[in-house]
KEBA-738094 format. One record per residue (C-alpha): residue number from 1; z, y, x. Coordinates in nm, 4 decimals. Example, Ala and Ser with C-alpha at 12.3 -4.5 7.8 and 13.67 -1.06 7.14 Angstrom:
<nodes>
(1,(0.7800,-0.4500,1.2300))
(2,(0.7140,-0.1060,1.3670))
</nodes>
This chain:
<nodes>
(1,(-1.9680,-7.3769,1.2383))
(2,(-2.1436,-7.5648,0.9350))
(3,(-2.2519,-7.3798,0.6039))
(4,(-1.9342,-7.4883,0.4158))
(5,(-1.7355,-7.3919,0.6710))
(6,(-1.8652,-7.0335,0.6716))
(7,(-1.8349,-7.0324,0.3201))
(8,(-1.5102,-7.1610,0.2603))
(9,(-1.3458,-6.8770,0.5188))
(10,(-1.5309,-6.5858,0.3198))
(11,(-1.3853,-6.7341,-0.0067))
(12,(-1.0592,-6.7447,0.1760))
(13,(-1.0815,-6.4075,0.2850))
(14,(-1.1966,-6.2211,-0.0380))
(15,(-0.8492,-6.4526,-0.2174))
(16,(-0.6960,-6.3137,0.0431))
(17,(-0.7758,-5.9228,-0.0413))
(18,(-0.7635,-6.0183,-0.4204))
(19,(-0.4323,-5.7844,-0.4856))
(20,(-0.5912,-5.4543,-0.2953))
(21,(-0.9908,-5.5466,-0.4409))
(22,(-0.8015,-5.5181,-0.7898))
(23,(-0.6100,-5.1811,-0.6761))
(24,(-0.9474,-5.0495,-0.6095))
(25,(-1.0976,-5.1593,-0.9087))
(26,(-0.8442,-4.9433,-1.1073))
(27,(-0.8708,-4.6659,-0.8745))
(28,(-1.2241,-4.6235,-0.9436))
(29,(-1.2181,-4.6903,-1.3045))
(30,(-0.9808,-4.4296,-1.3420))
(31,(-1.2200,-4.1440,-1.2095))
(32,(-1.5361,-4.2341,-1.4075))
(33,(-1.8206,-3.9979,-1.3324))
(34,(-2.1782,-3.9460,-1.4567))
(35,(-2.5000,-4.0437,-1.2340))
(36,(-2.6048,-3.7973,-0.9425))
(37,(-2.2274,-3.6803,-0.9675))
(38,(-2.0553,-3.9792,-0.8100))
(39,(-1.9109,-3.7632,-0.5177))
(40,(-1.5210,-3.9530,-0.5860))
(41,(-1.6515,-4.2215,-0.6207))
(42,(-1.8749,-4.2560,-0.3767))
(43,(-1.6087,-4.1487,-0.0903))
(44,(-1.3808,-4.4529,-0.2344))
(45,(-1.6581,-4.7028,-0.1584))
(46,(-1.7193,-4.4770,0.1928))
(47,(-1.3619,-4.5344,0.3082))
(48,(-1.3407,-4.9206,0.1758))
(49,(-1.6555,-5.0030,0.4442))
(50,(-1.5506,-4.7667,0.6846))
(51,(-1.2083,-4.9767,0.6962))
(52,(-1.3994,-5.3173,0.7198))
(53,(-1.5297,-5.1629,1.0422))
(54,(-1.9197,-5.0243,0.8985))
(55,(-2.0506,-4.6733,0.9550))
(56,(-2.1839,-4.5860,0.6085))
(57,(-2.4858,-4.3691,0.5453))
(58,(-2.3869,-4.1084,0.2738))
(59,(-2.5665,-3.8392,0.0055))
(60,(-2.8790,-4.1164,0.0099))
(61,(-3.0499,-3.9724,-0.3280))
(62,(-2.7195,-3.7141,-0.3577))
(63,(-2.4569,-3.9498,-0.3897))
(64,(-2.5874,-4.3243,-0.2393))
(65,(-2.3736,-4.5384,0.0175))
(66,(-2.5460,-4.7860,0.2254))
(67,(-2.3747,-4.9782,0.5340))
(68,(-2.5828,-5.2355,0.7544))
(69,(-2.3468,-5.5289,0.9003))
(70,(-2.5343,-5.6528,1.1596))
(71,(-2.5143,-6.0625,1.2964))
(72,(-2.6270,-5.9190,1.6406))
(73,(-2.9672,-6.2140,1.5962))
(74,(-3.2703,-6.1244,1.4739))
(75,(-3.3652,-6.2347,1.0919))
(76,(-3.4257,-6.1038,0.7762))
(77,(-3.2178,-5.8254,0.5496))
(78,(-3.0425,-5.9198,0.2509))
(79,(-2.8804,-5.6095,0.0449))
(80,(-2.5632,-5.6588,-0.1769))
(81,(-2.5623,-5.3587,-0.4590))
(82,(-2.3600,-5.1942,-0.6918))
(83,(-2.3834,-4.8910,-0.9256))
(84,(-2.1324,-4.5812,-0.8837))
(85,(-2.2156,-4.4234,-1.2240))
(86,(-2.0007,-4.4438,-1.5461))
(87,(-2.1534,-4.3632,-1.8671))
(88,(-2.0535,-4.1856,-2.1528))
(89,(-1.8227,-4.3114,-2.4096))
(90,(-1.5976,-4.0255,-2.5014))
(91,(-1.4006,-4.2027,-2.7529))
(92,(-1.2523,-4.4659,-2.5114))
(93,(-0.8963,-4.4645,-2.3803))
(94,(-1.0098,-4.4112,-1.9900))
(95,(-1.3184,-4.1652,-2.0602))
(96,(-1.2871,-3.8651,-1.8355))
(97,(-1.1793,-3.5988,-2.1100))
(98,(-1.3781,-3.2796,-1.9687))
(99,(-1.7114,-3.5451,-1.9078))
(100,(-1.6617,-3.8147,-2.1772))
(101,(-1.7544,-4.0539,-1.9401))
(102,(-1.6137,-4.3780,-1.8819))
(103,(-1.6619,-4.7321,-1.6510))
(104,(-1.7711,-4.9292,-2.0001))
(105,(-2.0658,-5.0756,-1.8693))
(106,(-1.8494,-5.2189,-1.5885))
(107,(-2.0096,-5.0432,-1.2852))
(108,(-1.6132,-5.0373,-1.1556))
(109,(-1.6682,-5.3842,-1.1297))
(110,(-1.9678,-5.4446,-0.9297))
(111,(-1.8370,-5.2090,-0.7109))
(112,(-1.5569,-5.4238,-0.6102))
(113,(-1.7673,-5.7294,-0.6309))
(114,(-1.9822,-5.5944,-0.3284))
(115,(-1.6397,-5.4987,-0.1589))
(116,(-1.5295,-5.7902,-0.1839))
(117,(-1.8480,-5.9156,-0.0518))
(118,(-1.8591,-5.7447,0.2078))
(119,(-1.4593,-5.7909,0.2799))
(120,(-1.5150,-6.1909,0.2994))
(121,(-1.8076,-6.1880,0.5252))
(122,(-1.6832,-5.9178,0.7795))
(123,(-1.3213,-6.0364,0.7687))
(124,(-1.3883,-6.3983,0.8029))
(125,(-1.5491,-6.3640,1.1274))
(126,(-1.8924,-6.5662,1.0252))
(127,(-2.1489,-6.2858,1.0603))
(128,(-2.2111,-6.3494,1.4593))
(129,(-2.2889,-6.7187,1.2721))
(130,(-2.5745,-6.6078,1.0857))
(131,(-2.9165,-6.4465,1.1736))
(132,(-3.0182,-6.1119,1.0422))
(133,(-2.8294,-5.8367,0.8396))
(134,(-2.6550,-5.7369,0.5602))
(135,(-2.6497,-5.4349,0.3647))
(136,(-2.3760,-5.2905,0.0906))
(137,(-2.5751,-5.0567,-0.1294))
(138,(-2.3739,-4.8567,-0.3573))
(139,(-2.6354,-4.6498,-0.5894))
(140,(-2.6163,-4.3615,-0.7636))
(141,(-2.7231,-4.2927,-1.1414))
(142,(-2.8463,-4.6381,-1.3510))
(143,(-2.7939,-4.4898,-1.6407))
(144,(-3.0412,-4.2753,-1.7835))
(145,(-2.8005,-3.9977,-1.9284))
(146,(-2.8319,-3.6635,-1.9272))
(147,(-3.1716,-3.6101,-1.8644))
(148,(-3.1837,-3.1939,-1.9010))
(149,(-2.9576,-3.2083,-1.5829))
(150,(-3.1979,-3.4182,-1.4091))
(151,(-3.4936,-3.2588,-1.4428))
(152,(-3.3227,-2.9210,-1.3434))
(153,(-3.2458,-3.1069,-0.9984))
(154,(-3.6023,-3.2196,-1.0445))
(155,(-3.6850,-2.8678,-1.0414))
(156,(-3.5086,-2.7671,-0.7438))
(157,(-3.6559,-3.0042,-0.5171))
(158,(-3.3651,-3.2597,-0.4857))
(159,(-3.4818,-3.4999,-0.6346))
(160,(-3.8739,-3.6710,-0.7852))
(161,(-3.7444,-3.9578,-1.0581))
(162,(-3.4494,-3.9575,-1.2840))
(163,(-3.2633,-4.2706,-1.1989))
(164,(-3.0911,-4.4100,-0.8547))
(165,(-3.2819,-4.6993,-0.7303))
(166,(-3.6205,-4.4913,-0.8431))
(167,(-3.5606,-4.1980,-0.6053))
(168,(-3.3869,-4.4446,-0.2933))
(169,(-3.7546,-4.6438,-0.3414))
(170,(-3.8733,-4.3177,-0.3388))
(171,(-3.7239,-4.1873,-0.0376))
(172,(-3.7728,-4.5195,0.1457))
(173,(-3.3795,-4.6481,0.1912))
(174,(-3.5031,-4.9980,0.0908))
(175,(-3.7644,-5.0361,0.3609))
(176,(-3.6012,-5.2361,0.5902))
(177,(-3.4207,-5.4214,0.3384))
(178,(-3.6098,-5.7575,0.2357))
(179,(-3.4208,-5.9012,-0.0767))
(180,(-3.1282,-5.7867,-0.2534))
(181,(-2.8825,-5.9233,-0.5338))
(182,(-2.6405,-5.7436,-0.7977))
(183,(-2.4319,-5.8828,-1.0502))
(184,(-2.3382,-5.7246,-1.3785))
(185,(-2.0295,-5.7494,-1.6606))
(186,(-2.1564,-5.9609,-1.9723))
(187,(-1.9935,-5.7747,-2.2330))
(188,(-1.7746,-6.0245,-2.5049))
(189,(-1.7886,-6.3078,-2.2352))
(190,(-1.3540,-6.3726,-2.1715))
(191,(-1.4458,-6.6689,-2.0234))
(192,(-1.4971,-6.7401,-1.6465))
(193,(-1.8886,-6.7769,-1.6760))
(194,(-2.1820,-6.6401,-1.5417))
(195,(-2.4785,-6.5679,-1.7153))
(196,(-2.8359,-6.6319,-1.5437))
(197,(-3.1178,-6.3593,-1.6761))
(198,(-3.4906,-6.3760,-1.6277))
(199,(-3.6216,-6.0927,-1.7462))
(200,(-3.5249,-5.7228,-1.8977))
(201,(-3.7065,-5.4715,-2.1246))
(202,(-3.8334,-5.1555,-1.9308))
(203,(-3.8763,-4.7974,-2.0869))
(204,(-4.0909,-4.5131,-2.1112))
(205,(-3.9078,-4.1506,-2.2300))
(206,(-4.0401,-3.9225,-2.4397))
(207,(-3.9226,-3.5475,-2.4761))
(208,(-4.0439,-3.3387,-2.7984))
(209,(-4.0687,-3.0171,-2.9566))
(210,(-4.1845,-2.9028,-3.2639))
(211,(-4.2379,-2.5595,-3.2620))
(212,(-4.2944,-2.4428,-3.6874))
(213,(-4.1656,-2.0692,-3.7716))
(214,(-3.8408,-1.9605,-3.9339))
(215,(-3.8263,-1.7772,-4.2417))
(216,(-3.5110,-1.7220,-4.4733))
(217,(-3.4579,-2.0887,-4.6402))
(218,(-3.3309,-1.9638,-4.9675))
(219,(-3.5416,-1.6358,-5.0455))
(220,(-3.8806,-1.7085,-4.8480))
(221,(-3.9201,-2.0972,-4.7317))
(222,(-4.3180,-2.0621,-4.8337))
(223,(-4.3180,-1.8518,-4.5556))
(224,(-4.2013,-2.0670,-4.3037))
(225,(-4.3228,-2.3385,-4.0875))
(226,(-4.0371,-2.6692,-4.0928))
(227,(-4.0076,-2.7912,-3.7632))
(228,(-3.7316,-3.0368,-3.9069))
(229,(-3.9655,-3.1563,-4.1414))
(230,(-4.2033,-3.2294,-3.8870))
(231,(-3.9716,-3.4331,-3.6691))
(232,(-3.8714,-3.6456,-4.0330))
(233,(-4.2359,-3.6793,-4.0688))
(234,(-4.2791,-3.8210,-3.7174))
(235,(-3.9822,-4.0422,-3.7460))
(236,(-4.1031,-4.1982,-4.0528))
(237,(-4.4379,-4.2571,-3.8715))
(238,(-4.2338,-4.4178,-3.5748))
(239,(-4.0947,-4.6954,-3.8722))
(240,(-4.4250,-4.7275,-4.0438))
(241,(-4.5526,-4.8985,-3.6986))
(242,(-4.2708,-5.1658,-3.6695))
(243,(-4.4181,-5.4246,-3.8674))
(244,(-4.6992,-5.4150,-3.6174))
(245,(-4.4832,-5.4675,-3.3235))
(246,(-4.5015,-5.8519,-3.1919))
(247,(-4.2228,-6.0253,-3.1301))
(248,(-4.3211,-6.1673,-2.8175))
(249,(-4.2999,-5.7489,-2.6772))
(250,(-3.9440,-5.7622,-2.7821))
(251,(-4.0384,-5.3469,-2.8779))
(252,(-3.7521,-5.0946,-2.9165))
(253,(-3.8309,-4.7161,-3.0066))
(254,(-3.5008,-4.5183,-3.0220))
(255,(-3.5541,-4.1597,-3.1229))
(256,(-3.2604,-3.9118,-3.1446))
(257,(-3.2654,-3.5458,-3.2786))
(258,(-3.1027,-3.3208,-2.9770))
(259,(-3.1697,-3.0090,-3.1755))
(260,(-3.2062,-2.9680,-3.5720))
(261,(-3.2381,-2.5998,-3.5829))
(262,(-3.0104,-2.3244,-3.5045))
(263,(-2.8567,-2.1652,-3.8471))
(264,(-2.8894,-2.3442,-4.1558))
(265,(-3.0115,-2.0647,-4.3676))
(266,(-3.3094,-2.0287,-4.1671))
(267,(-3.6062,-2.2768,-4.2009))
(268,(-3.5851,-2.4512,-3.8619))
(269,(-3.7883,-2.3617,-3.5614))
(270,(-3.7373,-2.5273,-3.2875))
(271,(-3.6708,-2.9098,-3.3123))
(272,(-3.6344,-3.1262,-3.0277))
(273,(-3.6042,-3.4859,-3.0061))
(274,(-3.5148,-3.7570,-2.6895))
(275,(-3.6272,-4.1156,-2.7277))
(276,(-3.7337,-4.4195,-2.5440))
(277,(-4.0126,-4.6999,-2.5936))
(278,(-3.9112,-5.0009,-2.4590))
(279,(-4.0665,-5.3538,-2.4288))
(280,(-4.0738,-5.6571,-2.2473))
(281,(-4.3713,-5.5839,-2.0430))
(282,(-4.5624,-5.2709,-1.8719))
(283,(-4.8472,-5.3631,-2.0710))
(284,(-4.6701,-5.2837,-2.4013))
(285,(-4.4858,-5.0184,-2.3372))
(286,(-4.7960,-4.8280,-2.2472))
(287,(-4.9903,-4.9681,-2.5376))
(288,(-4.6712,-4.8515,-2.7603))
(289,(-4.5966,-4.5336,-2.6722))
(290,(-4.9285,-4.3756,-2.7232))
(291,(-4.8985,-4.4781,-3.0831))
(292,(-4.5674,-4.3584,-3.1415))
(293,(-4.6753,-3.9954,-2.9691))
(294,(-4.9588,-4.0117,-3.2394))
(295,(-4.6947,-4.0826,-3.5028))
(296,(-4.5022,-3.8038,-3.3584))
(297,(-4.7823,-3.5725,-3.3440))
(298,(-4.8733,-3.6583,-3.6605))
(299,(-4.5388,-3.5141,-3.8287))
(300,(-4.6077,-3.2071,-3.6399))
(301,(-4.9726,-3.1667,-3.8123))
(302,(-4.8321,-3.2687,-4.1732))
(303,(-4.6299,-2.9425,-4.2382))
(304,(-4.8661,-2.6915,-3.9472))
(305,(-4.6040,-2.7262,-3.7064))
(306,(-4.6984,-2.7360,-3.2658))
(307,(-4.6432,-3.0629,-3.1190))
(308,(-4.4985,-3.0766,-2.7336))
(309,(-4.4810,-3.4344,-2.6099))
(310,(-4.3625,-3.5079,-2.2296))
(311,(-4.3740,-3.8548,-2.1144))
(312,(-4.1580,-3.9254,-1.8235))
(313,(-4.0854,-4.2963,-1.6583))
(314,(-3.7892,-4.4827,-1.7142))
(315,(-3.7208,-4.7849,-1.6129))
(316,(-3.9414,-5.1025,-1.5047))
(317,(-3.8646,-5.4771,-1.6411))
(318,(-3.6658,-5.6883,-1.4501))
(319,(-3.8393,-5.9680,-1.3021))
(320,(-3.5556,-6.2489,-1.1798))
(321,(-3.6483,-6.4445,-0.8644))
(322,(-3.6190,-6.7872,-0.9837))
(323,(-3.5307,-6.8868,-0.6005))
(324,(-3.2128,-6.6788,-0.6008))
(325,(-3.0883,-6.7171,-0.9257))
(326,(-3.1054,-7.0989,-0.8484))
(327,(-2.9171,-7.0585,-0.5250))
(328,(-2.6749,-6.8113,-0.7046))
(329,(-2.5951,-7.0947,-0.9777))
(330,(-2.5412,-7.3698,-0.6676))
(331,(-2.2930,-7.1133,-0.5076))
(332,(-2.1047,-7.0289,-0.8215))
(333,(-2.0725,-7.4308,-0.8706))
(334,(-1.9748,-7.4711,-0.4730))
(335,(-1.7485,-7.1953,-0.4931))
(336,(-1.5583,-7.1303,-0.8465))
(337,(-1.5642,-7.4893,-1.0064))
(338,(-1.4894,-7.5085,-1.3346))
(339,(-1.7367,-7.1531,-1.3908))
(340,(-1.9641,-7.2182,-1.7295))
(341,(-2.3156,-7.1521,-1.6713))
(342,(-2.5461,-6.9419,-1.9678))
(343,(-2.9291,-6.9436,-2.0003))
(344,(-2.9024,-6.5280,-2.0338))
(345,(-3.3169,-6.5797,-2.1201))
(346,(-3.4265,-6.1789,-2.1700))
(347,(-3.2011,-5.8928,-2.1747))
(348,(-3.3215,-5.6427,-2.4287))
(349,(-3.2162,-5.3212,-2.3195))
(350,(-3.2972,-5.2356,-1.9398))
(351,(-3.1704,-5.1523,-1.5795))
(352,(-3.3494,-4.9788,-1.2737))
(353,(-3.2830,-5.3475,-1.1185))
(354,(-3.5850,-5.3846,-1.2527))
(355,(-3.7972,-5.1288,-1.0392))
(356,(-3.6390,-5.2722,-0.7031))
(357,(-3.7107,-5.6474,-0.8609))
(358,(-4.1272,-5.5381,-0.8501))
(359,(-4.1491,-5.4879,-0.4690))
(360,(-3.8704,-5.7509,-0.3502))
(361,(-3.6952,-6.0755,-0.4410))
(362,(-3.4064,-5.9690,-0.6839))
(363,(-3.1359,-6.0999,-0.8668))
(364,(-2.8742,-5.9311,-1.1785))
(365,(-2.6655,-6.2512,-1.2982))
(366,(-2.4183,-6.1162,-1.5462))
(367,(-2.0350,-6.2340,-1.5255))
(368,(-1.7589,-6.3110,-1.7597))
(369,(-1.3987,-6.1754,-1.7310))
(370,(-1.3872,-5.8830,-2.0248))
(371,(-1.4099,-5.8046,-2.3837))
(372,(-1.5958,-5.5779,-2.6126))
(373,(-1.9268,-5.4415,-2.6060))
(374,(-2.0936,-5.3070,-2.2902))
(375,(-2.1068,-4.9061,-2.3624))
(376,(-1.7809,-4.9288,-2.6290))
(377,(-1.4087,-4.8096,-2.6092))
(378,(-1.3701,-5.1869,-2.6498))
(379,(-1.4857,-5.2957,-2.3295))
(380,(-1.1807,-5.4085,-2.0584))
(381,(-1.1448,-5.6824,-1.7944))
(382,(-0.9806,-5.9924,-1.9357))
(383,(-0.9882,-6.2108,-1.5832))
(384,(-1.0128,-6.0162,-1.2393))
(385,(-1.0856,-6.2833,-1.0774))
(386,(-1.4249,-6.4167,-1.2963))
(387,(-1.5015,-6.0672,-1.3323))
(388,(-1.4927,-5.9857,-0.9477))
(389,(-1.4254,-6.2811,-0.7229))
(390,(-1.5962,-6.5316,-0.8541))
(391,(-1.9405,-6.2798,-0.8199))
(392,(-1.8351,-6.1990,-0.4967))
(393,(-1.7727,-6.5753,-0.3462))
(394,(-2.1268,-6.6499,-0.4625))
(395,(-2.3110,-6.3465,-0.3030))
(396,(-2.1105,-6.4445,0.0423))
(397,(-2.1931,-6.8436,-0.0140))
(398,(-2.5765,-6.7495,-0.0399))
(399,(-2.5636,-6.4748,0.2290))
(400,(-2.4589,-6.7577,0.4299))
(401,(-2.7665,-7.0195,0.2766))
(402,(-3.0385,-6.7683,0.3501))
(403,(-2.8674,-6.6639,0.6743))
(404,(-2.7973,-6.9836,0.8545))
(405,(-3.0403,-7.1597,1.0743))
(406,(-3.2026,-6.8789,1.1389))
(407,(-3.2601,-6.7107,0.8134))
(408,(-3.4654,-7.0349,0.7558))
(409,(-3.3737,-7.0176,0.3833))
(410,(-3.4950,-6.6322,0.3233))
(411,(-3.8402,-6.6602,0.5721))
(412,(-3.9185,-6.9595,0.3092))
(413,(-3.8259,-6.7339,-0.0320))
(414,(-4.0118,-6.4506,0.1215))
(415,(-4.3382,-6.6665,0.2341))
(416,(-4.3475,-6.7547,-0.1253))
(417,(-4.2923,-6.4481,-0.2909))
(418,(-4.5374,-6.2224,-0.4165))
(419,(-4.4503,-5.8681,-0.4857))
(420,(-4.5732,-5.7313,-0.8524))
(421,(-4.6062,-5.3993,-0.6529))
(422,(-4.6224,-5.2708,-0.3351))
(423,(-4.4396,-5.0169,-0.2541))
(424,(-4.7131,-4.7176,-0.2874))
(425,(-4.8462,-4.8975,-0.6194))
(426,(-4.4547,-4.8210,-0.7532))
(427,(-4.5164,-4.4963,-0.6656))
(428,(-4.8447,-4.4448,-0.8106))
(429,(-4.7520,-4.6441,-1.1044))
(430,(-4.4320,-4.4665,-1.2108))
(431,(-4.6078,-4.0624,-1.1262))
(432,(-4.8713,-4.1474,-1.3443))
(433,(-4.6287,-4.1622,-1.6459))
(434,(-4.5255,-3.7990,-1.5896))
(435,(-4.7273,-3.6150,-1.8812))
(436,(-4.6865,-3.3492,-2.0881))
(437,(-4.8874,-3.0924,-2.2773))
</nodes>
């Protein structure tokens, strides 16, 4: 059976499951939950594989799915992912009302997307056609939310980073997977189009406390220490870098206050802030955040206040392989004709994608098919079938490219690929973040 062939009988058989793909889509969109909680979700995608005839691995990093479809012939390992978390967006019409979270980042949608994926090459009978295997990855926890709970499971052993794809590197689950692709909703993009990234920012996070000493705030402020004032004072040192920041670093520090004190008529105490320095490149992120934490430390010094700073690591830029993202664009031009293609260029905020895309070939096109803003009450599916299908026909159409002829296409990606890390360098790299004081 030629290429085409194979591809057009995956196509057919992902069209084919287009009516129950969409019932799961809603299914899972309806039960949003937050990262490292995924449990209902996580047995939806279970039971969707386990149908198509795959024994699933389950609980990888607490809540992780991973099925291997094997061609029965030797060859290389491509990995489809998706991401079971939702995030949280309280005020939206489908936010879980005990969590506030909700699927507005369009995690629902990749989801089906590697379904599907996985429903047109197992259905259509062309595996046995191809050489090597194929794994469905559902991961836990992209988004970096709620960060307190995560280091308490830090605490107790179950886990050593904060975010999905981190901890499965971590644990190994992507060893004997050689190159893996993900797609991801382009928020405000109704049209059926698919948008081709290069590059993301990456993060470092910063936890801090100022620690000053509480004293009545009417009758004795002299007396007190303002932790409040401190964290002002470090804020206002945070914007008095900006100008210095170089546009080329595309630099984002986003500081929140988590606690402002605990009664108002007492000078404040204890102050604690959450924020994250981002930029394009590891370079500037660490030349960055040491010069915010002296900014912050500085505020702390102004009014006599303790400064507690504790770096942890984030998230590492994405690096687009050029070679897939070209053979994505061919497939979505085979495939969905009529599909506009967008020069995505840099994405400014950041995805885990990122740390997988520094020891392996990896791709995160994002799709068209919904409205509104990414992480807004806005955001809903506009087209099913651009949002899902279309992602899905392309992943099976270049399973089938690097899979044919004896995985001739992915030997000749991977000969010229060369990792930014290996493995153990990610490791090292991303521990030697963890500081604190």
């Amino acid at each position: 059976m030629d290429k085409d062939e194979m591809k057009r009988r995956a196509a057919a058989a992902i069209d084919a499951a287009a009516a129950k793909l969409e019932a799961l889509a809603r299914d899972i969109e309806r039960e949003p939950e937050l990262g490292f909680k995924e449990k209902k979700t996580a047995a939806k995608v279970e039971k969707y594989l386990t149908a198509l005839g795959l024994s699933p691995e389950t609980g990888l990093a607490l809540t992780g799915v991973k099925a291997r479809a094997r061609s029965g012939h030797p060859g290389p390992t491509v990995a489809v992912l998706s991401e079971l978390d939702a995030v949280g967006t309280p005020d939206s019409p489908k936010a879980d009302p005990l969590t506030g979270a909700a699927h507005t980042c369009g995690h629902f949608l990749q989801m089906t997307t590697m379904l599907a994926a996985a429903q047109g090459l197992l259905t259509s009978g062309i595996l046995p056609e191809l050489s090597g295997d194929v794994v469905f990855f559902a991961v836990p926890a992209e988004e970096y939310v709620e960060i307190e709970y995560r280091r308490r499971l830090m605490g107790e052993g179950k886990l050593h980073y904060l975010c999905g794809k981190d901890e499965l590197i971590y644990e190994g689950h992507f060893d004997d997977i050689d190159m893996a692709m993900m797609m991801h909703s382009q928020g405000e993009m109704r049209q059926k189009a698919v948008a081709i990234g290069e590059s993301s920012n990456g993060f470092l996070v910063k936890l801090v406390r100022y620690v000053g000493r509480t004293a009545h705030a009417a009758n004795a402020p002299h007396e007190g220490i303002n932790a409040l004032n401190a964290a002002c004072l470090g804020i206002m040192g945070i914007n008095a870098l900006r100008e210095t920041f170089q546009e080329k670093d595309v630099v984002r520090v986003h500081p929140i206050i988590t606690k402002g004190g605990d009664l108002v008529n007492s000078v404040p105490a204890d102050v604690r802030m959450e924020l994250y320095v981002r930029a394009a490149t590891m370079e500037a992120i660490e030349a960055t955040h040491k010069r915010v934490e002296a900014a912050l430390r500085a505020g702390g010094t102004a009014v006599g206040a303790k400064t507690r700073v504790e770096t942890i690591p984030g998230m590492l830029p994405l690096r687009c392989c050029s070679a897939l993202n070209e053979l994505f664009v061919e497939n979505v031009r085979q495939l969905a004709p009529g599909t506009e293609i967008v020069d995505a260029g840099h994405f400014r905020a950041s995805t885990d994608m990122g740390d997988l895309s520094h020891i392996m070939p990896a791709i995160h096109p994002f799709i068209g098919g919904v409205d509104g803003a990414l992480h807004t009450k806005e955001f809903t599916v506009t087209d099913f079938s651009a949002a899902v299908l279309t992602p899905a026909k392309a992943f099976t159409g270049m399973i089938v490219d690097l899979l044919a002829d004896g995985g001739r296409r992915a030997y000749t990606i991977l000969s010229k690929y060369k990792p930014f890390l290996t493995k153990e360098e990610y490791i090292a790299k991303l521990d030697s973040y963890f500081e604190s004081d």
